[in-house]
N, C-alpha and C positions, 0 to 999 in steps of 0.2 A: 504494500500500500504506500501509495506515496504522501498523503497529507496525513493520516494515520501512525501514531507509535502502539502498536498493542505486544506487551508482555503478560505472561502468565508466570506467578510468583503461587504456588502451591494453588490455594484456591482461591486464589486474586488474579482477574486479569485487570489487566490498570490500561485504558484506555483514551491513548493523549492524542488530543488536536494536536498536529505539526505544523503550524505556519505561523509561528511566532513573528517572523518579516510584519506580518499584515494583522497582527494579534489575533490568529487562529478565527480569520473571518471565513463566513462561508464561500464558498463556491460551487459550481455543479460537481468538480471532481470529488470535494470535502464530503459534499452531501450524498453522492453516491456510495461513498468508500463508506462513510458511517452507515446509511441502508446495508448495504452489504454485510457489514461485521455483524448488527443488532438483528439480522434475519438467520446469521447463521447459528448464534449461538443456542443451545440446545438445553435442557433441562437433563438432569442426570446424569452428568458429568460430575470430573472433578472439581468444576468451577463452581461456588459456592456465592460470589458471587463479584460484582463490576464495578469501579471506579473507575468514572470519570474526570478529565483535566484536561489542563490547556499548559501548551509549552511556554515558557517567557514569562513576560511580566503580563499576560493576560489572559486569564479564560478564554473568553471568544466577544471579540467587537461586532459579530451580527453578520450582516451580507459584506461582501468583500463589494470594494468601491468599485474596483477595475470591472468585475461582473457583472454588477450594474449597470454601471454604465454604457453597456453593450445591450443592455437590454431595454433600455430606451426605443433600440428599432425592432425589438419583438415583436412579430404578428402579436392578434389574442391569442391565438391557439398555441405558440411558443412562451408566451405569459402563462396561459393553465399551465401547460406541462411542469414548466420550474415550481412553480405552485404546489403542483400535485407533488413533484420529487419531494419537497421539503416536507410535506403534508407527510407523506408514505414513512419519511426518516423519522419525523415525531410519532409518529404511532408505532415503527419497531421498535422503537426507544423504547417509550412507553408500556409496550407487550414483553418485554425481555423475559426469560422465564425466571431470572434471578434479578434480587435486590440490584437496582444500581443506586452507586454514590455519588454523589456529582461534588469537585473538587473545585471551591468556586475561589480564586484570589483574582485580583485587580478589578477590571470590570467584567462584566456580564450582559451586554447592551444587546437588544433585538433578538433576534433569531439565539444569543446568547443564555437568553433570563429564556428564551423557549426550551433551551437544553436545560435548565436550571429547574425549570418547570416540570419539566418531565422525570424530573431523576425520584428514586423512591426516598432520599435523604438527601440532604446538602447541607454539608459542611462550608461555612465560607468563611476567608480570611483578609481583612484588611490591607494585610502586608503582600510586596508582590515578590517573585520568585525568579531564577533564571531558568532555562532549558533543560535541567534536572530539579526541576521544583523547589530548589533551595533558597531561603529569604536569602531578598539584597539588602546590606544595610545602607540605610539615610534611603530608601525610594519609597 
């Protein structure tokens, strides 16, 4: 996966927004690759259960600007589809068969607070973090 970090740590998978460049905004690749992950995981497994994060000093800032802005010249019918994409990712979130956690530091804007939304728990921290989640001091 290329916008996706997903490791499995016994029965932790810890599953990180990678686009800290753009504070883990979405995109259609982001939003497919997360569908992707949240449809495959399975119930009885060793996975017990899922946290979520964001790489850098951000969670996730929402719709990525660059993508948007492309989408200005959308037909309607290329408007629903990303719609629906985004729509389809928040409900396999949402369906997971196991608890997720949502790992919320810095901001959480838009399509952001909708991942935050979705999660079965959220944890959130004031402080922000760098690309291995560890606090910055003075940020």
């Amino acid at each position: 996966m290329t916008h996706l970090e997903i490791t499995t740590d016994g029965p932790v998978i810890r599953v990180t927004l990678d686009r800290p460049d753009v504070r883990n905004a979405f995109n259609e690749a982001l939003i497919a690759e997360l569908t992707a992950w949240a449809e495959s995981v399975t119930s009885g497994g060793p996975a017990r259960v899922a946290v979520l994060a964001g790489a850098g000093r951000t969670f996730c800032a929402g719709a990525d600007l660059t993508w948007m802005s492309k989408a200005v010249a959308y037909t309607h019918d290329e408007n629903v589809r990303d719609a629906r994409a985004a729509a389809r990712m928040f409900e396999a979130l949402d369906r997971l068969p196991l608890p997720l956690i949502g790992r919320i530091h810095g901001a959480a804007l838009g399509g952001g607070a909708g991942l935050a939304a979705v999660c079965d728990i959220v944890v959130a921290a004031g402080d922000v973090c760098d690309r291995e989640n560890r606090p910055l001091g003075g940020a």
